[in-house]
C-alpha positions in Angstrom: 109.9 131.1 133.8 110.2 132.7 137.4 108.3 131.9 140.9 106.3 134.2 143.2 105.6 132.7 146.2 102.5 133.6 148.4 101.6 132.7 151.7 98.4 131.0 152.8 97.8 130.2 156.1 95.2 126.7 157.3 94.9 128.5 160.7 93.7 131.6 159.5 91.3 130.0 156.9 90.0 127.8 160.2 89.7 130.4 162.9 86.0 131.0 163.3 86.1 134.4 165.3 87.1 137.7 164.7 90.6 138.1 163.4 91.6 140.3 166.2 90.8 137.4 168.3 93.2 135.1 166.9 96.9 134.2 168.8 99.3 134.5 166.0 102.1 132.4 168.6 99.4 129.5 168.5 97.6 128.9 165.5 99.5 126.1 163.6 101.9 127.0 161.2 101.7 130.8 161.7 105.4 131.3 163.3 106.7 129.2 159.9 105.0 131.4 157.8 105.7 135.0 159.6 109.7 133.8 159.6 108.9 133.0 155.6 108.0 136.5 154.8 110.9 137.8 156.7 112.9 135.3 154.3 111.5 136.8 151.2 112.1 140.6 153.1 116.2 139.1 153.6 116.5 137.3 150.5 114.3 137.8 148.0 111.9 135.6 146.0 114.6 132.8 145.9 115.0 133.5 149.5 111.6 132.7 150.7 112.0 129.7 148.3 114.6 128.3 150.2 113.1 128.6 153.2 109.7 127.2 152.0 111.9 123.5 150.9 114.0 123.7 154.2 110.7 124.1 155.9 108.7 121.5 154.2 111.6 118.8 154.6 112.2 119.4 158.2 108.5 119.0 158.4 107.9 116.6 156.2 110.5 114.4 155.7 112.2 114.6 159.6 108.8 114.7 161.3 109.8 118.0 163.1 107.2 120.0 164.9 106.9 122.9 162.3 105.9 125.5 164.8 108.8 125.1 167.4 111.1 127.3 167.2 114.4 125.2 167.0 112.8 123.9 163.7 112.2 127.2 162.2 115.3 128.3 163.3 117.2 125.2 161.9 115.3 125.7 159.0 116.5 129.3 158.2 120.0 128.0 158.5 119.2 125.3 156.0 118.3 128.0 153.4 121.1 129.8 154.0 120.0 132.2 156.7 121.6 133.1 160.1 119.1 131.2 162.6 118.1 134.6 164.0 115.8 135.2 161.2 113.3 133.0 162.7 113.4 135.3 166.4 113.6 138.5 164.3 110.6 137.3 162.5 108.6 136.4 165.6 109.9 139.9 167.1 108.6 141.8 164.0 104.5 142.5 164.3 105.0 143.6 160.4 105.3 139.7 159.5 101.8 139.1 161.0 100.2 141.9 159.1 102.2 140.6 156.0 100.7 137.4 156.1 97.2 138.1 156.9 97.3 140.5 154.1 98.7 138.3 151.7 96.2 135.4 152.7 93.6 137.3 152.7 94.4 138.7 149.1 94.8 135.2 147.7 91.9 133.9 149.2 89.9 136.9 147.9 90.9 136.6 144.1 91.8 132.6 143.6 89.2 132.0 146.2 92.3 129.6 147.8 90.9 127.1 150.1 94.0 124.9 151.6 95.6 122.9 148.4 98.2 124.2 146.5 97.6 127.2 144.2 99.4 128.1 141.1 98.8 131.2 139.2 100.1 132.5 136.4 100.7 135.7 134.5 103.1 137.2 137.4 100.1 136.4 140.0 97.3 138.8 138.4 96.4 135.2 135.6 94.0 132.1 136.0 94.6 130.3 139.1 94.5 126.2 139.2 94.5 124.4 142.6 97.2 121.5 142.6 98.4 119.6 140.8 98.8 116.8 143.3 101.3 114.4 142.7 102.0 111.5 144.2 105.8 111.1 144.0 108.4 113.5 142.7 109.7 113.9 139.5 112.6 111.6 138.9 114.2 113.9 135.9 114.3 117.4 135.0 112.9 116.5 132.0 109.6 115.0 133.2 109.1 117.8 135.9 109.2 120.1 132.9 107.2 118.2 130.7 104.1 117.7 133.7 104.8 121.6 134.0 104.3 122.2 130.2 100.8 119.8 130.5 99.6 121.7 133.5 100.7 125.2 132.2 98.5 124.4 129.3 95.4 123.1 131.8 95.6 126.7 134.0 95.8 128.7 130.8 92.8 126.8 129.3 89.5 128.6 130.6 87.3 126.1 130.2 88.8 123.3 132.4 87.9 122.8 135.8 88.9 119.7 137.6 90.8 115.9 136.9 90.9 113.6 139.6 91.9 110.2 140.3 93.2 107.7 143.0 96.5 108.7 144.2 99.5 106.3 143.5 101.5 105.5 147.0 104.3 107.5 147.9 107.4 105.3 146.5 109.3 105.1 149.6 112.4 103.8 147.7 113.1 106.4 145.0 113.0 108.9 148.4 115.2 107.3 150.0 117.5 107.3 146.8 116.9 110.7 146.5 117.3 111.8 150.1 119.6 109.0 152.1 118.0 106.5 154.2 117.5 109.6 157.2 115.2 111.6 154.7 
């Protein structure tokens, strides 16, 4: 099994005037995402993925401001970048164009709305928004086995939604995973 990544962009979806209207340096993750497809144009599909976790624990898990630019550029450097991807990314219009593109594209034929979306078939197969989960997976094993139960759900035409109460995050078992600094 392999992973595409796409790029979808809150901002974009929210903006309610003309595109050519929009600030790219302002809407709210937009600079993250622009120096993400210069990580994929760098390194590739595992590239981008890199970024994407360095990203989403400096933002997530350290509370950095994901649009300033000593996040994104710490963030490169996490994934194995130089930290001037994130200014050569900012520099390059072609990142902006990339990423409306792509969000546009996904929005068009998975009709995205702002949850995770996972498609299958190499991106061209049924698309499922989610799954959410509430905590991690503690094992290999039972990340592959929720995999295997939502693999089966996307591929399955007839099946639309599940939902349920979410379970708190388990503060503990992240803090075993990730050191008491996160």
């Amino acid at each position: 099994m392999s992973v595409t990544w796409g790029l979808f962009s809150l901002a974009i979806v929210n903006w309610d005037k003309p595109m050519d209207e929009f600030d790219p340096d302002r809407g709210r993750g937009v600079r993250s995402l622009r120096a993400a497809v210069k990580a994929r144009e760098v390194g590739g599909n595992d590239g981008i993925g890199a970024y994407y976790r360095a990203i989403g624990h400096r933002a997530f898990d350290l509370a950095a401001p994901v649009d300033d630019i000593d996040t994104i550029r710490a963030a490169a450097v996490d994934a194995g970048f130089d930290a001037a991807l994130a200014d050569d990314a900012l520099a390059d219009a072609s990142t902006w164009e990339a990423l409306k593109s792509e969000h546009a594209i996904l929005c068009d034929e998975t009709r995205s709305f702002g949850v995770p979306t996972i498609r299958l078939d190499g991106g061209r197969g049924p698309a499922l928004f989610g799954p959410v989960i509430s905590n991690p997976a503690e094992t290999t094993e039972e990340a592959v086995e929720l995999w295997r139960h939502v693999r089966w759900l996307i591929a399955y035409d007839n099946f639309a939604e599940l939902k349920r109460d979410r379970l708190p995050p388990d503060l503990e078992a992240h803090k075993r995973r990730h050191g008491n600094s996160g």
